[in-house]
N, C-alpha and C positions, 0 to 999 in steps of 0.2 A: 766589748768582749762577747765572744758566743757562750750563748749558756744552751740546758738542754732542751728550757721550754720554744728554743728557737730553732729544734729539728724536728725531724718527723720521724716516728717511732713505728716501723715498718713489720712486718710480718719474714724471717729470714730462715730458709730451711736450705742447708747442703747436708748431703753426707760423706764428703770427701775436702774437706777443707785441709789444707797443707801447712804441716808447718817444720821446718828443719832444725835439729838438734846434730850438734857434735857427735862423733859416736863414741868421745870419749865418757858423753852421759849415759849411754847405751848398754843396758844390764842385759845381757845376753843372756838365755836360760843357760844357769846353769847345770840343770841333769836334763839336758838335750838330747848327750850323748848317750843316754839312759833309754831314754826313750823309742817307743814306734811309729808311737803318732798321737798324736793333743790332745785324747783323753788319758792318754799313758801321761806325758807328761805335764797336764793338770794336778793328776795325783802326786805327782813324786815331787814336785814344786811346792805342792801343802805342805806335804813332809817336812820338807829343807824349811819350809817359812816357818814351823815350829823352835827351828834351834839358829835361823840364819841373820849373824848381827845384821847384813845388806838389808835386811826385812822390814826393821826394828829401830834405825837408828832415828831418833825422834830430829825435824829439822827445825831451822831457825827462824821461828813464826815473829814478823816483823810485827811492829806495833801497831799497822793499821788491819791489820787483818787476824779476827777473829777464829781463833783455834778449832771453833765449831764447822765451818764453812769448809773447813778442808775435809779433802775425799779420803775414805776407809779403802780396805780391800774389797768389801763388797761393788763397788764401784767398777771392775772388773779390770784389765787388762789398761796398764796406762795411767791407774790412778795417783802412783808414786812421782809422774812426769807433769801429771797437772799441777799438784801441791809444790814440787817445785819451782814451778814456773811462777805461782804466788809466794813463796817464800824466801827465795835467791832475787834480790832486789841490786839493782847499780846505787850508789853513791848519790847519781845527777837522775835516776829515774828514767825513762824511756817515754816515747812520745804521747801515750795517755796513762803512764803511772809512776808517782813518785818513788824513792827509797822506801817509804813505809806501808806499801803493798804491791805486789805482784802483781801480773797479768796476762793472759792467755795470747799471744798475737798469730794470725793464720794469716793466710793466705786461700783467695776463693774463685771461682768461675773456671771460664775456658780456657785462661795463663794462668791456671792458680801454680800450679809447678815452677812456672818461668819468674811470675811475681816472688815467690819466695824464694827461688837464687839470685836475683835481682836485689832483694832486700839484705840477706845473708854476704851478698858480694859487697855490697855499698861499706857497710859495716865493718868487715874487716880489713878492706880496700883502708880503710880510714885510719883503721887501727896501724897498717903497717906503715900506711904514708909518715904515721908519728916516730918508726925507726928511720925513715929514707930508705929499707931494706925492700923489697916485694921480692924478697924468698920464700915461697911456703905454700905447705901444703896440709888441708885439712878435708878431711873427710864427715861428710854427714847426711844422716839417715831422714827420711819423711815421717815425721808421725804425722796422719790422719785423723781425723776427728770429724764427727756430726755432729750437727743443730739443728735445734728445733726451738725456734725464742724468736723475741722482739727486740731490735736494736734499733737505737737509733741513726740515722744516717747523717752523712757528713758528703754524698757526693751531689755535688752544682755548688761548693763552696770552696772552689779552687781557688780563689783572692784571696781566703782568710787565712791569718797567722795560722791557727794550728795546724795547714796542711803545707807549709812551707817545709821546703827540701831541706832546710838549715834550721838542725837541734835547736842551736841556739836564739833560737827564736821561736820555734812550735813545740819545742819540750813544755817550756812556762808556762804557754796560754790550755796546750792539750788536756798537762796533769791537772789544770784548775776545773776545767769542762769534765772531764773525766770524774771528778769526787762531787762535781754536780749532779751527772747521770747516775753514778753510785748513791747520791745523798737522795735522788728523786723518787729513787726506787728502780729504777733503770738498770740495763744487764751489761751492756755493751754499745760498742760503734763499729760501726760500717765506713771507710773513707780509702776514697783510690789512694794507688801506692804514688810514693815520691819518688821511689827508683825507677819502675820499668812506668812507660806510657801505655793506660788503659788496663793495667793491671789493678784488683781490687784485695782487700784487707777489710780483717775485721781485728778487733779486740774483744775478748770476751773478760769480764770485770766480777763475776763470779765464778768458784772452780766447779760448781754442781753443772750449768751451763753445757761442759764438756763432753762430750758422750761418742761410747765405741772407739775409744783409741786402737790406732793398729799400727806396725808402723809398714811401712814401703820402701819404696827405691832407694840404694845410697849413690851417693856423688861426692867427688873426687873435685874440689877447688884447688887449684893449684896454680902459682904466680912464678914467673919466670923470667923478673927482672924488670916487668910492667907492669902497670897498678892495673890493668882488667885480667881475672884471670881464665883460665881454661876451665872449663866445667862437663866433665866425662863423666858418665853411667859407669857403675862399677860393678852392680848386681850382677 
């Protein structure tokens, strides 16, 4: 089994790393419409964050993740979407994190866009194959982010179990590698994607890590009676 002292812990700086959210997660200012422009509504968003339950409501910090590690407001713009992404955990865990902690996953480089509809597509494609239905249509936004860290890497290990296309088999070995890197001191991995070819990924394994959230483009997945769907620019 790959552990972490058997990667190489590389130098990784983007400032555009992609990753797609629902925009049923998508908190849209609410006194927008208040506003003229983003220092108007910086202020009037303090205001509301004073008395707004959406501000305040404390979330459900799994057992392996330390209540300290998670991002405040000072963290700016995007810090409520980090913390979730470490504290909204599956069941069976995702490819480098169990149920008992969360994880940051992007998408990076010259596909980074294409890599993560490609990944976001696989996923739900999967999901709907479990009704026999492929009706539907969901909509989701880019959040952005930058790095500036050391990951370790996972690409020229295209053989190994955890970069296998099939959960059931690269969940296991991933989330074990994954609380290696975590246990070594380590921040995250770098490993091409398994849906699109030549597309790259990373995991970010702490939420401080994160930085400059914004969000970007939305896009329109929508299935229409075939498991690959249409994927239209909405913005």
């Amino acid at each position: 089994m790959i552990r972490a002292t058997d990667l190489e812990e590389v130098e990784f700086t983007d400032p555009t790393t992609v990753r797609l959210i629902s925009t049923a997660y998508i908190d849209e200012p609410a006194m927008a419409p208040l506003a003229d422009d983003e220092d108007e509504l910086a202020i009037l968003e303090e205001i509301e964050g004073l008395t707004s339950a959406r501000r305040t409501v404390a979330l459900p910090v799994p057992g392996g993740l330390d209540p300290a590690e998670l991002l405040t407001e000072a963290a700016g713009y995007g810090w409520t979407y980090v913390n979730a992404a470490f504290c909204y955990t599956k069941a069976t865990g995702n490819r480098f994190n169990g149920p008992e902690r969360g994880a940051w996953y992007a998408s990076h480089g010259k596909d980074s866009i294409e890599t993560a509809q490609a990944e976001v597509a696989w996923h739900l494609t999967r999901e709907l194959d479990a009704t026999g239905i492929f009706e539907n249509i969901t909509t989701y936004r880019e959040l952005l982010a930058g790095f500036t860290t050391q990951l370790h890497d996972l690409n020229g290990r295209a053989r190994n179990d955890v970069l296998n296309p099939d959960p059931a088999v690269a969940y296991p070995v991933g989330q074990i590698l994954a609380q290696d890197v975590l246990g070594s001191g380590g921040n995250g991995l770098l490993y091409p994607s398994s849906r699109l070819p030549g597309g790259q990924c990373l995991v970010a394994l702490r939420p401080h890590l994160v930085q400059n959230v914004r969000q970007g483009v939305t896009w329109d997945f929508a299935w229409n009676g075939a498991p690959v769907p249409t994927i239209t620019n909405r913005s």
